[in-house]
N, C-alpha and C positions, 0 to 999 in steps of 0.2 A: 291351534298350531299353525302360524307363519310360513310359508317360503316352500307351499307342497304342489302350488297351482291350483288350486281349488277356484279362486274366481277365475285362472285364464282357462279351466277348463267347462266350469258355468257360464264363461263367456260363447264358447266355441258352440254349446249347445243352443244356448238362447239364441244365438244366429244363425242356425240351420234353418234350411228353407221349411223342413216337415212344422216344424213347433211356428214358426210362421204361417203356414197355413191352417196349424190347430187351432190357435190362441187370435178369440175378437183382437183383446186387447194385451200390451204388455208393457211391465215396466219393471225399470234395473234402478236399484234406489245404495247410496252407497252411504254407509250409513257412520262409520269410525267409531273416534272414540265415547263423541257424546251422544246419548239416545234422546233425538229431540223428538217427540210424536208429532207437535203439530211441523215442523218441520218435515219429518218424514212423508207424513200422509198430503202436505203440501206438494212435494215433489212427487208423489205417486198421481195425485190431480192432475198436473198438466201434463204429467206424461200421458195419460189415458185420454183427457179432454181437449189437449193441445191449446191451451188458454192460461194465461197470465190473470185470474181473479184473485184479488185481496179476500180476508177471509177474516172476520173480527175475532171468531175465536174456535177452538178445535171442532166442537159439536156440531157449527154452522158447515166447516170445511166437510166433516165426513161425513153427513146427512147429503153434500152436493156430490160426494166420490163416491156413495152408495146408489146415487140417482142414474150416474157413467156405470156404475159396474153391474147393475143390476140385469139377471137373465144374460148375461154375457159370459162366452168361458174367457178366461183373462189368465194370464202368468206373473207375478210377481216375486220380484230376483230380491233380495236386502243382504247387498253384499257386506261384509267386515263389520258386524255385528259382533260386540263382545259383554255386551249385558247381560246379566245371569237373574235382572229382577224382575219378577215376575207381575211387577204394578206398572212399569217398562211396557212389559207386551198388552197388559188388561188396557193402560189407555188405546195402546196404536189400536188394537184388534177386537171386535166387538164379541160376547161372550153370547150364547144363547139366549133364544128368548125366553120369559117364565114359562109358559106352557110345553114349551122344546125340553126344558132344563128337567120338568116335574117329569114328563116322558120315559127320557131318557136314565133319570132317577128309579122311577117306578120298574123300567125293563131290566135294573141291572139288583136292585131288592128283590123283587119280586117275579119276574119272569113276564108279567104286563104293562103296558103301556098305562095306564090309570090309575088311582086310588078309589076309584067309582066301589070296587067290592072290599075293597077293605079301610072302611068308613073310621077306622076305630082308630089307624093311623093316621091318614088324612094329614092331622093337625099338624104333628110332630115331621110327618114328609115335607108338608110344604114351608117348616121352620126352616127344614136341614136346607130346604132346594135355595131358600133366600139367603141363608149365609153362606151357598158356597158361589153367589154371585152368576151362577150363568157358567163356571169353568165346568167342559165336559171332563177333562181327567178328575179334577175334585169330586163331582157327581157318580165316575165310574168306580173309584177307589170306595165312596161311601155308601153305596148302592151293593156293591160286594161283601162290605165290610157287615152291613148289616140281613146279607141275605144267609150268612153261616150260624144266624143266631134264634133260639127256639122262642123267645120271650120276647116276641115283637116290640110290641105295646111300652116295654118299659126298657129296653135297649134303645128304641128310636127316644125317648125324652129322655134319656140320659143323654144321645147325642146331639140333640137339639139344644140343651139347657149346658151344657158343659163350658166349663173354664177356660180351656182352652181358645174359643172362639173371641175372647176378649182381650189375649195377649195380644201385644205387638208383632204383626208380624214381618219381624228380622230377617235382612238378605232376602226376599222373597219364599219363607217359609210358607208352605200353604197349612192353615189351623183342621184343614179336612187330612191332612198326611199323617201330621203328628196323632191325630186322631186313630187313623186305622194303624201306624206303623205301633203305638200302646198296645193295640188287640192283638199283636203278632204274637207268637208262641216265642221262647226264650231262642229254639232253633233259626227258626225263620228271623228272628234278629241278626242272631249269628251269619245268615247265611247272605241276607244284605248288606250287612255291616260289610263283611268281606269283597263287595263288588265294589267299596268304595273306593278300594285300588285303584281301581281300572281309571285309565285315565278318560278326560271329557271326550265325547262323544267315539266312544270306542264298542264297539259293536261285536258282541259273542255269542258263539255257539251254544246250544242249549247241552251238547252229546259233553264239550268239551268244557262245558264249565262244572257238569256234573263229574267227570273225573276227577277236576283239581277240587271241587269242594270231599268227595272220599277218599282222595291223596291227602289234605288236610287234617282229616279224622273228623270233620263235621257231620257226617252220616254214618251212625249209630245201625249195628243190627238191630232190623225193627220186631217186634213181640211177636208179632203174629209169624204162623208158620208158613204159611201163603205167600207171604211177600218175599221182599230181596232187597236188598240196599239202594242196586238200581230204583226197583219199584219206587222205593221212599223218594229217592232224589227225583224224581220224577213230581211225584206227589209235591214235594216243598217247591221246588218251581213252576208247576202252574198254580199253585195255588198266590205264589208271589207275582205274578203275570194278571193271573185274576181280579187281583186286588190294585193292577196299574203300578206296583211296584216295578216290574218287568212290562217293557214296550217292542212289539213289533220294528222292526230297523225299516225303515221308508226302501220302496222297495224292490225288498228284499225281507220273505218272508220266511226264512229260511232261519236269521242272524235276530239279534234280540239286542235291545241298550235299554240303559236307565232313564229315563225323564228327568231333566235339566232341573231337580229341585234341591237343596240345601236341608236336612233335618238333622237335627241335632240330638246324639244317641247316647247312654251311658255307655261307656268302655269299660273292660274286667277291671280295670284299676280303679272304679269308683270317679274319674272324674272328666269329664264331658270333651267330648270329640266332633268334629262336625263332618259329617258324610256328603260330598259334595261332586258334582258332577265334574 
């Protein structure tokens, strides 16, 4: 959304004396319509290293911008940014490294850091850790996805070997989304599907989004005699929070938004709709 101040008030910040005395380094990188990486990460170099070096090609450039930023705390601004593809942000921004990725994989399946005790997975973890490229959301969503399931063993090589990792992926779809947004129950589709409303980067309460999804009729009296509808609605939102469907709002942790991804859902009427940030 245009014309609200957004960069003159990221401007006013970045120029305060306190964020000047926080930040080694910093740079304001302005980016428009076209998303060029080597471009971008060009003009983040000289801003940090104050030098005019030629650079034959991206790899060369960001190996020397990782050499400047390196153990340094640094701020970087990329104002007017309207790219929504997420192979866009994979070149500028470096993804994890494999042993970080399998880690980070392992803590959100498992509740460990390793696969060292559960050998019998191993194989099919470190499939899933190499197609999801080093992305920690990809890694948090499938790490979740498969920590709800009793039949380790043969849910990890179903999602290791799966189809979907060979589509194309359109608009920036991630083939780790489409993967867990499948596993979702017919509700919890519902109950995403309905945030696609919301407009891009628009930021909601947890209290108030549970009302309009039971003013809606989306939350069912649940079976059990113990619970409450609140209860339920509770339940279906962290459990879509869990899964990275639902993201902490930068912060401010208080407010909750979607992650900037494109998945494409069936609609009641049988014919495809796309859910988009």
């Amino acid at each position: 959304m245009g014309g609200v101040w957004k960069t003159t008030l990221a401007r006013i910040l970045y120029d305060e004396q306190q964020v000047k005395d926080h930040f080694q380094l910093k740079a304001w990188v302005c980016v428009s319509d076209e998303f060029d990486s080597f471009g971008i990460s060009k003009v983040i170099f000289q801003s940090v290293a104050r030098v005019n070096k030629k650079f034959a090609d991206l790899n060369l450039l960001q190996e020397e911008l990782k050499t400047h930023l390196r153990e340094k705390k640094f701020l970087l601004v990329l104002d007017d940014v309207w790219t929504e593809s997420y192979e866009d942000w994979e070149t500028l921004l470096d993804s994890l490294s494999y042993d970080n990725a399998v880690s980070l994989f392992a803590l959100h399946a498992l509740g460990v850091n390793n696969f060292e005790s559960h050998l019998s997975l191993k194989p099919y973890a470190e499939g899933i850790v190499k197609k999801c490229d080093g992305l920690p959301l990809a890694l948090r969503a499938l790490g979740r996805l498969l920590r709800t399931k009793k039949d380790e063993v043969e849910h990890r090589k179903e999602v290791a070997n799966s189809q979907i990792w060979r589509l194309k992926d359109e608009g920036g779809i991630l083939p780790a989304f489409r993967l867990s947004y499948q596993d979702l129950s017919a509700t919890l589709k519902q109950l995403f599907a309905y945030c696609s409303l919301f407009p891009k980067d628009f930021l909601f309460d947890k209290e108030e989004l549970l009302l309009i999804w039971m003013a809606e009729g989306f939350l069912h009296r649940p079976t059990r005699s113990d619970s409450t509808v609140e209860c339920l609605g509770h339940e279906f939102f962290d459990e879509l929070l869990s899964r990275s469907f639902f993201q902490h709002a930068p912060y401010n942790e208080s407010l909750f938004a979607r992650p900037a991804l494109r998945i494409c859902v069936p609609c009641s009427s049988s014919k495809k709709c796309a859910l988009r940030p």
